[in-house]
C-alpha positions in Angstrom: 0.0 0.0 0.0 1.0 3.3 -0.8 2.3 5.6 2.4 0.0 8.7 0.8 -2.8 6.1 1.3 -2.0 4.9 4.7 -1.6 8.5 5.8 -5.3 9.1 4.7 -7.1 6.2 6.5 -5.2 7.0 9.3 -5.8 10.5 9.6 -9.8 9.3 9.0 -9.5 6.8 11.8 -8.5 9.9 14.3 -11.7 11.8 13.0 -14.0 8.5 12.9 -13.1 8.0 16.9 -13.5 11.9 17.1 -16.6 11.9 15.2 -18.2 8.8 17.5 -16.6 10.6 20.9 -18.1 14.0 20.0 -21.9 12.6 19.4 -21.5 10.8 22.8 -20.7 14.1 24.4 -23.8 15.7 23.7 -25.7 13.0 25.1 -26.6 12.2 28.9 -23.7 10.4 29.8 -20.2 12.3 28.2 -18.3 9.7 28.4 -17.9 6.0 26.4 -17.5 3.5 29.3 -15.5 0.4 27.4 -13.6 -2.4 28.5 -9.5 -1.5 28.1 -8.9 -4.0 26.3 -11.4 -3.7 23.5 -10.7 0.2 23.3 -6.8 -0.2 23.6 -6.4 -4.3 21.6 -2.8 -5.3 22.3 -3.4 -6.7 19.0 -4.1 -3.9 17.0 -0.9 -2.0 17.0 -2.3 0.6 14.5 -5.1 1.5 17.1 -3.0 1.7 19.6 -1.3 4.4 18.1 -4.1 6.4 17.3 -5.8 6.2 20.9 -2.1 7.1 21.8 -2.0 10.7 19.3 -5.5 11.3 20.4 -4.4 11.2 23.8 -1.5 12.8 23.6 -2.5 15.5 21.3 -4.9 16.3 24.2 -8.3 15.5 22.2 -9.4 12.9 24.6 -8.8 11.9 27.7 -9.4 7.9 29.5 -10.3 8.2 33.0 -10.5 4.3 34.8 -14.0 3.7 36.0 -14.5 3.6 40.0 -14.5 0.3 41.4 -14.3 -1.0 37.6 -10.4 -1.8 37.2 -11.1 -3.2 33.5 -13.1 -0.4 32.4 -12.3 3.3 31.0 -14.6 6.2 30.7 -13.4 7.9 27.1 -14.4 11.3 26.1 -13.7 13.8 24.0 -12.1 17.2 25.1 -12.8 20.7 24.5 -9.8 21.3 22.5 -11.0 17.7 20.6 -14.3 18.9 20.2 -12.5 22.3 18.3 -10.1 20.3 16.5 -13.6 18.2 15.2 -16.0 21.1 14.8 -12.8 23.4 12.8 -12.0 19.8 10.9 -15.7 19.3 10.2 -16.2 22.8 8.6 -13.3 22.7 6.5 -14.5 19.2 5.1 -11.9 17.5 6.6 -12.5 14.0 8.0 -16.0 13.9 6.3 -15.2 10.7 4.6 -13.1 9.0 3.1 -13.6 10.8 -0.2 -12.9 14.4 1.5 -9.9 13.7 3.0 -8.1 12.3 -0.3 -9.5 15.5 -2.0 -8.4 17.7 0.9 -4.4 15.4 1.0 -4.3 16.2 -2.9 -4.6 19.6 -2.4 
């Protein structure tokens, strides 16, 4: 596979996970409550490192879940919820489609 094309699914997978976070935070409950391991597979090293950019860019956060040692409460941030809105309405991340246009650019 091409790198150009890996570079483009990946940079969709960050907005897919901030797209899903960001309608969960205008609901009831804020926050995704998920098992670790199915949010962070020791399998899946290419998740992994986009839960880890996401994280360390500061666009969401994983808080453990009292008296739940296997579960984390993921949200989305206000600076992730910027970074989604500002991507959003610059028709990045809309789709696959959108981002190749936006990469070609």
């Amino acid at each position: 596979m091409e790198l150009e094309t890996v570079i483009k699914e990946r940079i969709q997978e960050r907005f897919d996970i901030l797209q899903e976070l960001y309608t969960i935070w205008f609901t009831e409950n804020p926050a995704y409550i998920v098992a670790k391991k199915r949010f962070y597979p020791d399998a899946h090293i290419e998740r992994q490192r986009t839960i880890t950019y996401l994280l360390d860019k500061g666009f969401i956060v994983a808080d453990p879940v009292e008296n739940e040692p296997e579960m984390i409460a993921v949200s989305i941030t206000v600076t992730g919820i910027d970074f989604f809105e500002q991507g959003r309405l610059r028709s990045i991340g809309n789709g696959w489609s959108v981002v190749t246009e936006y990469l070609d650019e």
